[in-house]
C-alpha positions in Angstrom: 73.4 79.4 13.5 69.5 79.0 13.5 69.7 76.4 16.5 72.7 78.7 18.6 70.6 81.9 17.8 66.8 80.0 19.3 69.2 78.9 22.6 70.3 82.1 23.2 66.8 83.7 23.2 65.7 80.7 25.7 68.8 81.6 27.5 68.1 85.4 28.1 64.4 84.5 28.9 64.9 82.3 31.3 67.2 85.2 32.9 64.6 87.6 32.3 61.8 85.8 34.5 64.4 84.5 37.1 65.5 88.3 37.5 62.4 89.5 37.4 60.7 86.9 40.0 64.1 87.3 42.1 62.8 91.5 41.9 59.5 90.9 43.2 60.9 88.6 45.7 63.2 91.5 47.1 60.1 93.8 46.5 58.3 92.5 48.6 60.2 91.6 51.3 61.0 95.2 51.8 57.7 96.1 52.1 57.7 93.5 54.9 60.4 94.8 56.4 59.5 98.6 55.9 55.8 98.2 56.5 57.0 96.5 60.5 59.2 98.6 60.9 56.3 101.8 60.4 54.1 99.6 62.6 56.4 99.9 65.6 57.0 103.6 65.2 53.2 104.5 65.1 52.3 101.6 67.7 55.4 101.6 70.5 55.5 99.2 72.9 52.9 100.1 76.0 55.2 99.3 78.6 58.8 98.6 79.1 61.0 96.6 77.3 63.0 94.6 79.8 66.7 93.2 79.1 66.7 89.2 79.8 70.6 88.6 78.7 70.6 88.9 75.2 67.2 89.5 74.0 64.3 92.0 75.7 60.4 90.6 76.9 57.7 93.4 77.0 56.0 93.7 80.1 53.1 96.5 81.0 52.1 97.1 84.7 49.5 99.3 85.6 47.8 99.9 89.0 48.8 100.2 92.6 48.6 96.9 95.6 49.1 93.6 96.2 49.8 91.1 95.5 50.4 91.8 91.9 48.2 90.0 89.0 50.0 88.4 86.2 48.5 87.9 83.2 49.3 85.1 80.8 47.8 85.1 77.4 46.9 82.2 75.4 48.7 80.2 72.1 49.9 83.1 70.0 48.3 86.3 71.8 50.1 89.0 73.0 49.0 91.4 76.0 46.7 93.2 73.8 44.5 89.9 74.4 43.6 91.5 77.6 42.8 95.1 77.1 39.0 95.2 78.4 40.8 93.0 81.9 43.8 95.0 82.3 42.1 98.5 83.1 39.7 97.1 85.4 42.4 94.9 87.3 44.4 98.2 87.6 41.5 100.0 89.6 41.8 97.7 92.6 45.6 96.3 92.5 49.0 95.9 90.6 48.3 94.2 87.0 51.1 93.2 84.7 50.6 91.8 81.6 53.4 90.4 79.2 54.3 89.2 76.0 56.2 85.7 75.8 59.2 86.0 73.8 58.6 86.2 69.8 55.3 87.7 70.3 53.8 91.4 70.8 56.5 93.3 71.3 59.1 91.1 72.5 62.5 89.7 70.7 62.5 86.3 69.7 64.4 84.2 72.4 66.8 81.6 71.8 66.0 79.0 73.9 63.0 76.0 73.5 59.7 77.2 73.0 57.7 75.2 75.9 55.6 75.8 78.7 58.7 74.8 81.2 60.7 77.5 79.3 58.3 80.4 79.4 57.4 79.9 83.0 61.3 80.4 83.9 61.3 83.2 81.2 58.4 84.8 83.2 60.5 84.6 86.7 63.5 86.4 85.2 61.3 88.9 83.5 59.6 89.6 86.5 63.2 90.0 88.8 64.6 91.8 85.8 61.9 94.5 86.3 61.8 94.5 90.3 58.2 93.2 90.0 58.5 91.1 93.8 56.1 88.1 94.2 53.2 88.0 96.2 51.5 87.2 92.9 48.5 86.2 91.3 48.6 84.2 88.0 46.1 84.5 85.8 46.2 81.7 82.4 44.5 81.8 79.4 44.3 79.0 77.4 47.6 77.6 77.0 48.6 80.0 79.6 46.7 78.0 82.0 49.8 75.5 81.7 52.6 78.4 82.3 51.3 79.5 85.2 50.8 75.9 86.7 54.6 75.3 86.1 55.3 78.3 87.6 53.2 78.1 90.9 54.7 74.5 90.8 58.2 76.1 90.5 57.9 78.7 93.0 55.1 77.7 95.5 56.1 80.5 98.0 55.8 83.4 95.0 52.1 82.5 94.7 49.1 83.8 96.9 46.2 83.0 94.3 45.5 81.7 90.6 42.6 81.6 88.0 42.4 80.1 85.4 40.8 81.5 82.2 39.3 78.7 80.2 42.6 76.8 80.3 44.1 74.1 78.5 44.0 70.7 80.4 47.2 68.5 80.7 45.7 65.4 79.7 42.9 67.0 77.3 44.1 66.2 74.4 45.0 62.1 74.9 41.1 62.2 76.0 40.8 64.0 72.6 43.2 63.1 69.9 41.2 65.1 67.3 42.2 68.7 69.3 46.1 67.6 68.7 45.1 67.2 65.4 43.3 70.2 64.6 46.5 72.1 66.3 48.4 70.0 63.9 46.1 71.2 60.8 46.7 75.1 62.0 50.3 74.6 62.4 50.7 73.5 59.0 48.6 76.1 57.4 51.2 78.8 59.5 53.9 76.8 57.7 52.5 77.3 54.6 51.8 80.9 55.2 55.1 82.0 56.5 56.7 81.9 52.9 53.5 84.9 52.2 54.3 86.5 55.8 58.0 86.6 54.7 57.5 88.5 50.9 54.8 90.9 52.7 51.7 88.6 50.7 49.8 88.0 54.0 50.2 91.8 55.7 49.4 92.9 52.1 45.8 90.6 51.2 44.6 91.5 54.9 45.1 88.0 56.2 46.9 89.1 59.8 46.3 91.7 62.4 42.9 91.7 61.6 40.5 92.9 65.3 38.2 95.9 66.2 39.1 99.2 64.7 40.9 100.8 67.7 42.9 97.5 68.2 43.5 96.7 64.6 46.8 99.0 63.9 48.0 97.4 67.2 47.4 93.8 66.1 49.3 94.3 62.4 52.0 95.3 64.6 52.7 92.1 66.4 50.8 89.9 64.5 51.7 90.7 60.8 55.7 89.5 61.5 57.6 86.5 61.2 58.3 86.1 64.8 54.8 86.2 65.6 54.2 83.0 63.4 57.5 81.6 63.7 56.7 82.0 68.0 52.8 80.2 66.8 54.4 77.1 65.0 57.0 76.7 67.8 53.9 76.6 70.7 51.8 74.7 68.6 54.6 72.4 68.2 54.9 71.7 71.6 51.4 72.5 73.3 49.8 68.8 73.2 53.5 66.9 73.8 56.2 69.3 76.2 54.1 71.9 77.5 51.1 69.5 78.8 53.6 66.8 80.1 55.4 69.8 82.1 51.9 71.4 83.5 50.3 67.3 84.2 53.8 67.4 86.8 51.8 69.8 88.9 49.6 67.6 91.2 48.0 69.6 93.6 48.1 73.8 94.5 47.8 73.1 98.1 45.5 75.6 99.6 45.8 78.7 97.3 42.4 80.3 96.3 42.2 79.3 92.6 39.0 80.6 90.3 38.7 78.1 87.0 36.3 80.1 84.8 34.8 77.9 81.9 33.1 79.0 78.8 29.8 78.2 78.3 28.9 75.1 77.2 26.3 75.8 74.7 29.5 77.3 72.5 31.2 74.0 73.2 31.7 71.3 70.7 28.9 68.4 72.0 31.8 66.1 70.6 34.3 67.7 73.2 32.2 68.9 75.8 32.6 65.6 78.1 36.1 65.8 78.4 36.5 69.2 78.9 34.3 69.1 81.7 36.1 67.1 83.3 39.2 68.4 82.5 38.1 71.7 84.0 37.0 70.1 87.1 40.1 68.5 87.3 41.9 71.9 86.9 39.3 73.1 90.0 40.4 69.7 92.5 43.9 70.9 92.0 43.3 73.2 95.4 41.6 72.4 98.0 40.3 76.1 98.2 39.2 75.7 94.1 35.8 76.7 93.1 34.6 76.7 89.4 32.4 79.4 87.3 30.9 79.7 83.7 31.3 82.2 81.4 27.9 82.1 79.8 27.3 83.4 76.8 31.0 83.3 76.4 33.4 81.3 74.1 37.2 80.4 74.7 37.9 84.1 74.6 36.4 85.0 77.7 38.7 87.5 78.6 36.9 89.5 75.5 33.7 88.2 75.8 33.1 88.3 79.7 35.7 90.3 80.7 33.7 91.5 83.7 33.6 87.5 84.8 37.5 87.5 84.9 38.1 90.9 86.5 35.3 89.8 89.2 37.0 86.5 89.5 40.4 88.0 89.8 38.9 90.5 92.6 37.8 87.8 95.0 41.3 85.9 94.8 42.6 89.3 96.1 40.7 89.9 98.1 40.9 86.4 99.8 44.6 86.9 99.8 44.5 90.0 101.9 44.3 87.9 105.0 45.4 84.6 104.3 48.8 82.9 105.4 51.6 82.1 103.2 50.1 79.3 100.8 52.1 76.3 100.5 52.2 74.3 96.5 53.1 70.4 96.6 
């Protein structure tokens, strides 16, 4: 009796914690759910939402001219990423700046996460919302290899191209420790997507985190799972997909194209080389390239020296106003 009497107390413990843990799991991810779902009341999308057959891409335009300027953000940033460019851009032409699908405020999309992908993602967007080429692309980052593919996919949309401190092709085979690092990251937004899911990470600070007028913004589209489910899926395929897909692109043809570097006192020493000449690589790929530094800048340049990109940007445009038709081999 003894024996049956201590198994049933172990019995209707262990059903106490499992019901209890199983509570706080549910807890929690209703605060998750609640909390995003406050976020994108208070912080609406800026722009339009824009139906691409089964799932909607943000895009915000601003500005009068042409040709229009695209902006592309980097590995895991959303439009906000160019807020001090945007404005500025606006003043002088057309400016549109998007979110790829899973991040800011766009639905997660069911096809492959690669640079090949979001390029063709970026054409239908742009048809979807009556936004007609000419264009010029502006990359950040990993952007830098989206807007390649697309100038390489449709050479006859695209008048002019800079490139913001953008990822190099071949960069990381020059530099296996940068697919590494990625590697580390992606593994640590593994981890974290278990805390992201039960509301741990929105609720100990660790996402959305910026300067206060940004900051409510950025827990909106950063403190969700598609955000890091989008961020493992690019970091998955940056250094292997993406890369292979931009090195295709050999040559620009005559287009003017701005590669703006950052400075390379902020630069690893150990990885300074290579991207050099990666970046003057990036510059050969038109024969009307010419290359700047951001000094005093880091890879964020677009925050750090905006008024480098928006200057740069300016003098594509305004070489474009009389230029022919470029052609993109």
């Amino acid at each position: 009796m003894r024996e049956g009497s201590r198994a049933a107390s172990a019995l209707r413990l262990v059903c106490w914690v499992g019901g209890f843990g199983l509570g706080v799991l549910i807890v929690g991810a209703t605060y998750q759910w609640m909390s995003h779902r406050r976020d994108l009341r208070e912080n609406p999308a800026p722009g339009k939402l824009v139906d691409m057959g089964g799932y909607r891409m943000h895009l915000d335009c601003s500005g009068q001219g042409s040709p229009t300027v695209i902006l592309d953000s980097g590995l895991s940033d959303s439009s906000l990423s160019w807020f001090k460019v945007q404005p500025q851009i606006a003043g002088f032409t057309r400016v549109c700046s998007y979110d790829r699908a899973g991040l800011g405020w766009s639905d997660p999309s069911p096809h492959p996460r690669e640079s090949k992908i979001f390029a063709e993602e970026l054409h239908t967007l742009l048809h979807n919302a009556g936004i007609q080429p000419p264009l010029i692309l502006v990359g950040h980052s990993m952007g830098g290899f989206d807007v390649l593919i697309y100038a390489g996919l449709h050479p006859d949309e695209v008048k002019g191209m800079v490139l913001v401190d953008s990822a190099y092709p071949d960069l990381a085979n020059r530099l296996p420790k940068l697919k590494t690092s990625l590697s580390e990251w992606r593994r640590s937004l593994e981890r974290e997507e278990y805390g992201m899911r039960f509301g741990v990470t929105r609720a100990l600070g660790r996402c959305g985190v910026g300067t206060p007028e940004l900051t409510p913004k950025l827990r909106t589209v950063e403190c969700d799972m598609s955000w890091i489910q989008e961020t493992i899926a690019e970091c998955r395929s940056m250094w292997d997909a993406s890369a292979a897909e931009a090195g295709s692109v050999h040559s620009l043809g005559s287009i003017p194209l701005i590669v703006i570097s950052e400075d390379p006192a902020k630069n690893s020493s150990e990885f300074l080389p290579e991207f050099e000449k990666g970046q003057e690589a990036l510059m050969r790929l038109s024969t009307d390239g010419s290359r700047v530094t951001a000094v005093g800048s880091g890879h964020q340049i677009q925050k750090e020296r905006p008024d480098l990109v928006v200057s740069s940007v300016r003098r594509v445009w305004e070489e474009t106003q009389d230029s022919a038709e470029p052609t993109v081999r």
